[in-house]
C-alpha positions as CSV (number, residue, x, y, z in Angstrom):
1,X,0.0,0.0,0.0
2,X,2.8,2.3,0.4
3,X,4.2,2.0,-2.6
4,X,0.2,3.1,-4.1
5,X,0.5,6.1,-1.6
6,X,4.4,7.1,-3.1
7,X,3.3,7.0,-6.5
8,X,-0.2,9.1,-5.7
9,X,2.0,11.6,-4.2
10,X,4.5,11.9,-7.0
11,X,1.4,12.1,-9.4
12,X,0.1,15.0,-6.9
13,X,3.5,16.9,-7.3
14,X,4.1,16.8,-10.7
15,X,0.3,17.6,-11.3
16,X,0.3,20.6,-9.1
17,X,3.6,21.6,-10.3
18,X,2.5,22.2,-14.0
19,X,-1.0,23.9,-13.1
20,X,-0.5,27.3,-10.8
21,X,-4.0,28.2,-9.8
22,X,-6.0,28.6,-6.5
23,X,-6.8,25.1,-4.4
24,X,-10.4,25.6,-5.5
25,X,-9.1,25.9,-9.1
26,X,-7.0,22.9,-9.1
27,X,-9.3,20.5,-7.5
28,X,-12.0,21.8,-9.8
29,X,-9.8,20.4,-12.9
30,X,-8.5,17.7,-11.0
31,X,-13.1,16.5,-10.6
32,X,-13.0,17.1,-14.3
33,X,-9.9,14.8,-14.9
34,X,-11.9,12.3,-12.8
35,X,-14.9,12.7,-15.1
36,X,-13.0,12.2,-18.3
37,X,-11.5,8.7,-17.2
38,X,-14.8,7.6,-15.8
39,X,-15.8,8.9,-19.4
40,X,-12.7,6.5,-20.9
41,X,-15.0,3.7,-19.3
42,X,-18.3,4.4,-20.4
43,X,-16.1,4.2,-23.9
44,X,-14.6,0.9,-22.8
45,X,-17.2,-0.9,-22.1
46,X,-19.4,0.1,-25.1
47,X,-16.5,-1.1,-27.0
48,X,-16.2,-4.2,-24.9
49,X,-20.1,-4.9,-26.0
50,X,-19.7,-4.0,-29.5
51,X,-22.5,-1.5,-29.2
52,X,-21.1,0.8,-31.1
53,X,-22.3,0.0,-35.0
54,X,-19.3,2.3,-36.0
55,X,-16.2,0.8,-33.6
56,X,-17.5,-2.6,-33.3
57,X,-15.4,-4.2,-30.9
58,X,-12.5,-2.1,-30.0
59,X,-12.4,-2.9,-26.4
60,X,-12.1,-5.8,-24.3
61,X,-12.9,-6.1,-20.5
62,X,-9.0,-6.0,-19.6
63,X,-9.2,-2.7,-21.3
64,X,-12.3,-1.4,-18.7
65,X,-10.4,-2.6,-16.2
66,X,-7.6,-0.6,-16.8
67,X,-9.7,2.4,-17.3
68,X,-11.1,1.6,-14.0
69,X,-8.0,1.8,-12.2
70,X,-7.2,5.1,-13.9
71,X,-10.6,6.0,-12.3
72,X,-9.3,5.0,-8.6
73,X,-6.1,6.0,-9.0
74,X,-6.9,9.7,-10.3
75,X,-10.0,9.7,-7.7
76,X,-6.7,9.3,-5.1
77,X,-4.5,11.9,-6.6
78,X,-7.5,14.0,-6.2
79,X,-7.7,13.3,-2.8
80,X,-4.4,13.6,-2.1
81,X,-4.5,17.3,-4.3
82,X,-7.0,18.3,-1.6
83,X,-4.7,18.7,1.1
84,X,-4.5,17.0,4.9
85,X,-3.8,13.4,5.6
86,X,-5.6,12.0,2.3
87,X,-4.4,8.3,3.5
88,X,-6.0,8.0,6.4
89,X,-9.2,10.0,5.1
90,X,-9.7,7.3,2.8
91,X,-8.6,4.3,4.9
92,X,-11.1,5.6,7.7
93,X,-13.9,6.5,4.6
94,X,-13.4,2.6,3.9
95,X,-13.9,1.4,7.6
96,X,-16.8,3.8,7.4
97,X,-18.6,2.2,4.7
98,X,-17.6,-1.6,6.1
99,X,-19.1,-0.4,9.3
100,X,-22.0,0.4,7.4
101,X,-22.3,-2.7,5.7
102,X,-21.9,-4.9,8.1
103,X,-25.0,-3.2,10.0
104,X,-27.2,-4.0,6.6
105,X,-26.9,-0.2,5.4
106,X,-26.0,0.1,1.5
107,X,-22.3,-0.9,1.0
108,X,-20.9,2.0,-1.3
């Protein structure tokens, strides 16, 4: 897990290096960045189904797999963008919603 945590920080840095705005301005981009890849799997999957008369197949479900890990990984480097302690915000959002699960309440 550490290892995630190094390479969401380095991703942080070099992200915040290139784009000099206020917090507000960065993290605004940075929910837009997270929309795009969730975008890139909408894409995938449709492309994974063939549902696209024009693409055909041009995905498979290894590709919206990836796509999904971009998702989580730029959901992180978002997190991390928004300043404080973003590891144990989301290790303690996680024991949150297993808390909540395990009393029958909706799991995510």
């Amino acid at each position: 897990m550490d290892e995630i945590w190094e390479t969401v920080n380095s991703l942080k840095k070099k992200v915040d290096s290139h784009f000099q705005r206020s917090d507000e301005m960065r993290w605004t981009v940075q929910a837009l960045k997270l929309q795009e890849e969730a975008g890139e799997v909408a894409e995938a999957v449709i492309g994974a189904l063939g549902a696209n008369p024009r693409k055909g197949h041009s995905h498979d479900w290894d590709d919206v797999r990836r796509e999904v890990c971009d998702v989580a990984l730029t959901a992180l480097v978002m997190l991390a963008r928004m300043g404080g302690d973003p590891r144990w915000f989301f290790e303690e959002h996680v024991r949150a919603v297993a808390a909540r699960e395990a009393n029958g309440g909706p799991a995510a």
